[in-house]
Each structure stands twice: as structure tokens, then as C-alpha cells.
N, C-alpha and C positions, 0 to 999 in steps of 0.2 A: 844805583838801582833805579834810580828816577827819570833816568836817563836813558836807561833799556825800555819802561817802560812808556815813556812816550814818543821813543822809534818805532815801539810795536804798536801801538796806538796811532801814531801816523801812516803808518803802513797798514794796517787793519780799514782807519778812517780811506783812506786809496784805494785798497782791492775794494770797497764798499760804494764808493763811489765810481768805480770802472766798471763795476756789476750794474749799477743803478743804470749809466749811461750803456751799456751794452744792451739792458733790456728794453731800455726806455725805444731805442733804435730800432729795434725787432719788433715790437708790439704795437711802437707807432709808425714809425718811418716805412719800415720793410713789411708788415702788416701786408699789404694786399699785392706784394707781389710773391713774397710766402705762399701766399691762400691759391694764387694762380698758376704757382710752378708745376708742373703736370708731377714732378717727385713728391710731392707733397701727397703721399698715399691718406694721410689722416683727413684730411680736405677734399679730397677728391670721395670716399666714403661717405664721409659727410655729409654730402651732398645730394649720394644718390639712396640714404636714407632718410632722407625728409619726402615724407609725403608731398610732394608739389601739388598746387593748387591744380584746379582742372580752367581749361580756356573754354566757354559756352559761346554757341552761337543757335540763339532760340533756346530751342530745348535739344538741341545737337549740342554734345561733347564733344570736341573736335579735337583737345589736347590732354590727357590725364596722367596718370602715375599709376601704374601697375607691378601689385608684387613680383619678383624675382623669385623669392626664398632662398637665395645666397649671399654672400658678405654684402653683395650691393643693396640689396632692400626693395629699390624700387627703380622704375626704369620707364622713361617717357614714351606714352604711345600715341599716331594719332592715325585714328578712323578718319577716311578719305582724306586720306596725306596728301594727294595732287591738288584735290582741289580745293583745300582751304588752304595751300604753303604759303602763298604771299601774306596771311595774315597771320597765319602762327607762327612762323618760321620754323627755329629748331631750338633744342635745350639739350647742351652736352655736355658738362663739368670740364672733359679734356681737350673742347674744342670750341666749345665760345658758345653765341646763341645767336638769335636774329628773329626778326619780326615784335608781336606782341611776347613771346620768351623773354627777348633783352629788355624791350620797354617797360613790362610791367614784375621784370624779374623782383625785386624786393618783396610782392605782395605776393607773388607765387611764389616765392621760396621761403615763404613767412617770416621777414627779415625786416620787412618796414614797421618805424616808430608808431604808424597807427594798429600794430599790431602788438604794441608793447602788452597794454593791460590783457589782451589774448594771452601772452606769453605767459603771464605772471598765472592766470587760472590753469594753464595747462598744466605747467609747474605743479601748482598748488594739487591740482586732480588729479597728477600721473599719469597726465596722456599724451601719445605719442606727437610727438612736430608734425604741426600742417599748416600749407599755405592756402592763401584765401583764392577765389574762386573769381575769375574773372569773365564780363557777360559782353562779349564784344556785340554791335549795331551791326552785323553780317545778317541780312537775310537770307535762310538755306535757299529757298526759291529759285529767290533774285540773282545768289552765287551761281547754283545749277546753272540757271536759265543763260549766265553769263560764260560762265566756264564753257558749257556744248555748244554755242552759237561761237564765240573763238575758234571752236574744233583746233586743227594743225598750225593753224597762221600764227607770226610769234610776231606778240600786241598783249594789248593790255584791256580790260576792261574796268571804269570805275561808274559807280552811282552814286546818288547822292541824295537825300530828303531834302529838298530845297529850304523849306520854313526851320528844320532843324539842325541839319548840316549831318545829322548821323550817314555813317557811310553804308550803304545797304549791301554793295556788293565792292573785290576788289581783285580781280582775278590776271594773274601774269603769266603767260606763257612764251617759250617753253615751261614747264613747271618741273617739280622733282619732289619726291617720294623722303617727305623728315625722318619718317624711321629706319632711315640708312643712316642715318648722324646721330639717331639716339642710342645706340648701343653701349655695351660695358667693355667692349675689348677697342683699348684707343688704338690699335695698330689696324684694326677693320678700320672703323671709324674716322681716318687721318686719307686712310687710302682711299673709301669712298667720298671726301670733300673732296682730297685734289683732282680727285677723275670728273667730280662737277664745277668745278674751278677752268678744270682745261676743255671744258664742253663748247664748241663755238657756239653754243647757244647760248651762254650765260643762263642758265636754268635758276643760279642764287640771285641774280639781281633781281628786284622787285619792279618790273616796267610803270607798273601805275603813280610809284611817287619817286623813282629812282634812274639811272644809269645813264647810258649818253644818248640826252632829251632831242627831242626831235623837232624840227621846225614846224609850227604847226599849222601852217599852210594857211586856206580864205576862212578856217576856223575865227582868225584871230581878229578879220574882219567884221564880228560881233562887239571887239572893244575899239576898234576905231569907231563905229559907225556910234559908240555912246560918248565917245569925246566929239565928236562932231555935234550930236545932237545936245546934248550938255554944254556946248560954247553957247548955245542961243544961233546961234550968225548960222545953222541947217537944221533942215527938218525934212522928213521923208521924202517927201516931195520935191525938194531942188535935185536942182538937173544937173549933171556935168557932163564936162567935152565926153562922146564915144568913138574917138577912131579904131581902127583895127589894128593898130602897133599905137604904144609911145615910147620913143627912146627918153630914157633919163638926163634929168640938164649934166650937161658937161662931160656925159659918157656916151659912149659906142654901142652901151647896154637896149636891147629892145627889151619890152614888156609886152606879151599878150595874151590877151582872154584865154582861156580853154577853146579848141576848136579853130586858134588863131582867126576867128571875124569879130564884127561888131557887136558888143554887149545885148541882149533882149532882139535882135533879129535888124538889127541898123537903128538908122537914125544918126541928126548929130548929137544930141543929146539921151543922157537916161537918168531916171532918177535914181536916187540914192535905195530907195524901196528897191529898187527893181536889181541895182547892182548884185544886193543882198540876197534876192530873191534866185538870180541865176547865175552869179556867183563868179564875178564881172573883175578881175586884175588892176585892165587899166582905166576905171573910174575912181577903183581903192587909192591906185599910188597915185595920182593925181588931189584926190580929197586927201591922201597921208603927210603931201608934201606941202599943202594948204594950211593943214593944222600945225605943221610943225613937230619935231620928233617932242619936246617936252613936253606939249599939250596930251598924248599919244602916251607915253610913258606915265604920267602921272596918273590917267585912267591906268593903265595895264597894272599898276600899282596898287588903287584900290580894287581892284581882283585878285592882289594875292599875288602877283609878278614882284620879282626882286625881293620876297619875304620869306624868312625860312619858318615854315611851320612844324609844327609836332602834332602827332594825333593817337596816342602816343608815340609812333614810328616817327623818326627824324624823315622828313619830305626834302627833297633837294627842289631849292629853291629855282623856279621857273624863269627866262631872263627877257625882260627886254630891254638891248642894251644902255648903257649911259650916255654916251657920245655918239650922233650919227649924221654926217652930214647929206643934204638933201637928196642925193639919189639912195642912199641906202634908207631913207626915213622912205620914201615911194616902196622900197623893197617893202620895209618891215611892213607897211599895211596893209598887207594880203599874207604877211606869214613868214617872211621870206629874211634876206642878210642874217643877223644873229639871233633873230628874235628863236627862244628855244621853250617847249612846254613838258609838262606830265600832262597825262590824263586826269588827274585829278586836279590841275590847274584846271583845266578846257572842262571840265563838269562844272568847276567853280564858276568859271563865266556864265555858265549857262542858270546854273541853280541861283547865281545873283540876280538875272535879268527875271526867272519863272517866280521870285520871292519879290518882284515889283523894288527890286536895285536894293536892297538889301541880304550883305550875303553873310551868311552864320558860319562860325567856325566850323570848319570841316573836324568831325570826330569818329574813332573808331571803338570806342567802348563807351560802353553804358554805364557799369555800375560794379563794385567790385564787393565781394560780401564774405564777412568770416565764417571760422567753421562753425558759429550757432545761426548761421544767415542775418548777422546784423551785416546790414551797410557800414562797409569801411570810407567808401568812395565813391559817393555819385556823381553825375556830370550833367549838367544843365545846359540847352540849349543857350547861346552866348554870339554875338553878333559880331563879325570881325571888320566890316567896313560896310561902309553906304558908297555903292559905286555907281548908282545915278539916281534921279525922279522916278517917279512910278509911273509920269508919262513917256519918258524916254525909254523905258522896259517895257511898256507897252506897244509903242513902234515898234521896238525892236524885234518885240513878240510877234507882230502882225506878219512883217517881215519875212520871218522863221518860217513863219504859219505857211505864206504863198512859197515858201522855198521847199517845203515838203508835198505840197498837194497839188503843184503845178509850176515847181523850179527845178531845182539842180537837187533837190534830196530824197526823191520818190520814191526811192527804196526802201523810208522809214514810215510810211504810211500805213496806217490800222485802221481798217473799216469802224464805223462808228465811235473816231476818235478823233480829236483834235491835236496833231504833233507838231511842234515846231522844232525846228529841227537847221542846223546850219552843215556842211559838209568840209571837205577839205584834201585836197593833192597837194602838198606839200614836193617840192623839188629836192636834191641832195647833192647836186653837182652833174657836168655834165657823163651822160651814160650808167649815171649811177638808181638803183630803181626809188621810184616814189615810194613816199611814207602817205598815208591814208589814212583820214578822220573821219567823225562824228560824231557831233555834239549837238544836244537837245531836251527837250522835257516832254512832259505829258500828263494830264489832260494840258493845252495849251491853258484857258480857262479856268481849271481847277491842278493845278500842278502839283503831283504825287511822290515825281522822281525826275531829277537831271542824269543824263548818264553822258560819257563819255569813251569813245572807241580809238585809239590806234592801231595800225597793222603797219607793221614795220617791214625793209628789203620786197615792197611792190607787193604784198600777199602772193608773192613767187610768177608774179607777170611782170616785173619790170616797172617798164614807163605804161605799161599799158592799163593798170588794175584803175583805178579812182574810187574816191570816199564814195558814191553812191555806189558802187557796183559791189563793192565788199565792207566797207567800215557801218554802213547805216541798215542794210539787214541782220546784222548781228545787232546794233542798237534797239534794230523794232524788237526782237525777240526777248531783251531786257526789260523794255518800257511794255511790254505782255505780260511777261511774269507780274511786276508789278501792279498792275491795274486789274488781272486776273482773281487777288488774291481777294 
């Protein structure tokens, strides 16, 4: 009898232990791909019965949760879906999310540990699940003013608080409409992403911190000119060779000026100011090939080149390459071989130089608050590198300054304003159209806002568009909004 009894006891102790381990599997292991299988009906409800936090920008609601009054509960909406999509993205249970959705999804979906003791009163009070309330640094304004100055051209616009890095504006076009992907019926839902998935416009990528980065042309000529001036051994003032071509040592490659002649109207020399100022090739690759590419790179670095930031959107990291031997180090100091940006890199240079070489982490939220309005989560302005002197930012500035009011950037000019401003035509291969920049701040003096423009495939001229004729009055009308307010 003692014998049956501890065959069934060991088999009992078995299935008890095969139960333990089968759950243990499910509960931990398979946990969140359970949660994510679109069969998962109980999850997928669940989901769309939490009150989801709302995304604020000001006192714009840009993202909320509105009743249904069917098994789904509630269902994401957003008021002027074009023009805030780069920063809200989307929230779809059956289809993933993007923007501030994915980034601050835990706090919006009321799921983050700092929202435990919320939990526990909720509980306690028998009130229904909500997530906390997110207040992104979006100024309505500064978005508007951004977004209608872009109009059709597919570009990106960013700005930026120089002294605090909060991001004011962040607008990508093409753009698209989130409450097509916030729906309850996932067969609409599946079919409207893939129709903007196969859109040759790329309407989901984010331009401002994301996709395939664009060379950022004589933009980039703003972080040469502070490794130069930051060796000591140049300052405004020095002069270098101006012929009307230079071929690259040891290659067949020519380089020349815009307009193919002489930097500043001849001469054999020009200064470095003056390059800056009307936005001069081959005095760059000459001073690039001088410095050396790791002199060159280690500046483009304390900007924020080669670093992958968060804000909270993952930002794909800006490049200047690792290895380049000296005719491609000539390229890269006007913009050009691999060197690749965002516009929120090309603000960051600017909002470095206007904050006197101190550049603050770039951020897109403010402050995140429960459902009694306490702060869960503030963010304080926080400084991410010193990327030169406050006299070398101030050249730099001066620079800008004659490059907007009597250089290559006159398109950015505001009466009774001081702009500085740098430009940019960027190349892409032969017969392929230019890419178009600028970048700048404003007051030059009292600096309120760095912003940043690309217009990408020539603004639909080809080789013929350039950063002043289209990238820098869409910036003046940015750096308006702001100084307006």
C-alpha cells in the first residue's frame, strides 16, 4: 500500500511541477508576446478600455481618448492630425504606435511604476483606469507658422529654444492623418498603414529626426569654421587661397564655388568671415583638408554628430564619417562625401553657437502629470556638450549675421531684426536634384529660437532651387512666429 502511495505522490509531486513550469513560461517568458498576438481579444479590449492619457501641446489637446460606448470603451482621437503627426504619432492596440504614443506609452497608458501609488487609490476609490497626461514643448504658433510655410515641398522643419533645448516646433512633410490608424476595426486599420507604407512619399517617416539623412551641404560649414577657430592657429580674419576651381590632391575631382567663380567677387585670397558669409566651397575644402578629418569630426561630435539621442522619440543618429582620406575630408567641409544630418542635428549646431557654444539637450516634453495634476515627471533644462568659447560663437555669429543681410541668406531677413542665419545646396549625385537648407536663430543678440529647414528632391526644381530661394523663407516665417509672440 506504501508503495501505490508514493507512485501517486510522485506523480502528483510531477504534474505539479510540469503545471508550475508551464505557467511559470506563460506568465514570464511568453508574457508580452501573448499580450501582443493581435488573437489575444482579452488584451486587445483592454486596451482600448483604459482611458489613455491625453498628449497637450499649450493648452491644445492634440491627442485624447474618446468614448465609443461599445465593447471597445474608448478610442484615440487627434484634432489637427496633419499637423501635430510627427510628434504624436499614432496608438493602435492592433498595429503598434509611433511618435510620443510609443515613447511615453507606459505613462499614457497608465502602466508606469511611477504610477503605482495612483493605482493603488484608484483601486482603493473604484475609479476607472487612466493614464497620465502628457505636456509636450510644441508651440501651437511656432507648429502652425512651420507647418504653412513648408506648404507642399516634402522637408522637414525643426526649432529649438537655444538656452533650453525644448523643441518648439517639429513638423515633416509629406504628413498623414493618425486617425486612420486609430480605429477598432483592425482590417480598416492594417489596410490604411499599408497604403501609407507604400506611399512614395514616406508620409510615416519622421524627416526632422529620422529616415534617409541628407547631406547637409555649406550648412555644415558652421562646425568647420568652429574647429578651425577653436585650434587657436585661425580666426576670422585669415585668409585663404580663392581660385575659381580646386581639384582634390590625388583625384580628377574639381570643387567649385556656387556660380563656378571666385569666392567674394575675386581676389587671391578671402577670409574665412567672408567664406562664411557668401558661402565659398573652395576655401572650406581647403581650410577641411588643413585641419584634418579628426580635428573636424571631434567638433561635429560635440554637436551631437555620431550620438544617438532620445527626446523621448529615438533620433537617428547624424554622421560624420570615421575614416576619410584627404580629398573626401575637402568634401566633408562644405557638407558633402558622407557626411549625413537631421534637421534637428542642423538646429543643434545653430542653437549651440546662439547659447555662446553651449548646447542643451534637445527635449520634446515638458512635464507629465496624474489624474489629480500632480507631477509624475518633469524635465529640466540639462546641457549636453560645450562645443566651443563664447568667443568663437560669437565670430561665428557675426558671420551668420553678414551672411543674412548682405550674403548668401537674404531670404531670411526681418525688418527690425537681427538674423543670423547660414544656408545650404547640398548635392546628391550627378543629375540627381538638390537637397536645401537653413539654419539659424534670432534675435542674433538676444537669441529666442534656432530653427532648422530641409526641402528635399530640389523643392521640385531640380538642380535649380538653393537654400535661399526656398529653405530660408520658410525659416524667416518660423523665426516670425516666434519673436511675434
Amino acid at each position: 500500500m506504501k508503495k501505490e502511495l508514493r507512485r501517486v505522490s510522485v506523480v502528483v509531486v510531477a504534474m505539479f511541477a510540469a503545471l508550475f513550469m508551464s505557467t511559470s513560461v506563460i506568465t514570464v517568458f511568453q508574457a508580452d508576446s501573448l499580450a501582443a498576438d493581435p488573437r489575444n481579444s482579452r488584451t486587445l479590449y483592454d486596451s482600448y478600455r483604459t482611458e489613455r492619457g491625453p498628449i497637450l501641446a499649450g493648452s491644445e489637446v492634440i491627442a485624447r481618448s474618446v468614448a465609443t460606448g461599445d465593447r471597445f470603451a474608448f478610442q484615440r482621437q487627434y484634432p489637427e492630425a496633419e499637423l501635430y503627426s510627427a510628434v504624436t504619432g499614432y496608438f493602435n492596440p492592433t498595429q503598434g504606435s509611433a511618435g510620443v504614443e510609443r515613447a511615453m506609452n507606459d505613462l499614457l497608458s497608465g502602466t508606469s511604476d511611477l504610477q503605482f501609488l495612483d493605482e493603488i487609490n484608484r483601486i482603493i476609490s473604484g475609479q476607472p483606469p487612466k493614464g497620465a497626461a502628457v505636456q509636450v514643448t510644441i508651440d501651437p504658433a511656432v507648429q502652425r507658422a512651420a507647418f504653412d510655410a513648408l506648404g507642399d515641398l516634402t522637408g522637414s522643419v525643426v526649432a529649438i529654444e537655444p538656452d533650453t533645448g525644448r523643441i518648439l516646433a517639429m513638423v515633416s512633410k509629406p504628413t498623414y492623418d493618425p486617425n486612420i490608424l486609430a480605429g477598432t476595426d483592425s482590417t480598416t486599420v492594417i489596410d490604411n498603414y499599408s497604403a501609407l507604407l507604400e506611399d512614395d512619399g514616406d508620409p510615416l517617416i519622421n524627416r526632422g529626426i529620422a529616415g534617409d539623412l541628407n547631406p547637409p551641404g555649406s550648412t555644415f560649414k558652421l562646425v568647420v569654421a568652429t574647429a578651425a577657430f577653436e585650434s587657436g592657429d585661425y580666426a576670422p580674419e585669415t585668409q585663404l587661397p580663392n581660385p575659381a576651381s580646386l581639384t582634390l590632391p590625388g583625384t580628377n575631382t574639381p570643387v567649385f564655388n556656387s556660380g563656378r567663380g571666385q569666392c567674394a567677387g575675386g581676389g587671391d585670397t578671402v577670409s574665412i568671415a567672408d567664406a562664411i558669409r557668401y558661402s565659398c566651397n573652395i576655401p572650406f575644402a581647403e581650410l577641411g583638408m588643413r585641419l584634418g578629418d579628426d580635428v573636424i569630426r571631434e567638433t561635429a561630435e560635440r554637436y551631437g554628430f555620431n550620438e544617438s539621442l532620445s527626446i523621448p522619440l529615438s533620433v537617428e543618429s547624424s554622421v560624420y564619417p570615421q575614416v576619410l582620406d584627404t580629398p573626401q575630408t575637402g568634401l566633408s567641409s562644405f557638407g558633402q562625401s558622407d557626411v549625413r544630418a537631421t534637421p534637428l542635428q542642423m538646429a543643434m549646431v545653430s542653437a549651440g553657437i546662439a547659447n555662446d557654444g553651449e548646447l542643451m539637450t534637445p527635449g520634446l516634453v515638458d512635464e507629465v502629470t496624474g489624474r489629480n495634476l500632480e507631477v509624475l515627471q518633469g524635465f529640466e533644462p540639462s546641457a549636453l556638450d560645450t562645443t566651443s568659447t563664447p568667443e568663437t560663437a560669437e565670430s561665428i555669429t557675426q558671420a551668420m549675421i553678414a551672411s543674412v543681410s548682405s550674403g548668401a541668406a537674404t531670404n531670411a531677413r526681418i525688418d527690425g531684426v537681427s538674423v543670423a542665419g547660414k544656408t545650404g545646396t547640398a548635392e546628391n549625385g550627378s543629375g540627381d536634384p538638390y537637397t536645401l537648407w537653413f539654419t539659424g536663430f534670432a534675435p542674433a543678440e538676444d537669441p529666442q529660437v534656432a530653427v532648422a529647414v530641409v526641402i528635399e528632391d530640389g523643392g521640385g526644381r531640380g538642380q535649380d532651387g538653393s537654400g535661399n530661394a526656398l529653405a530660408a523663407p520658410v525659416a524667416k516665417k518660423v523665426l516670425e512666429a516666434v519673436l511675434n509672440e
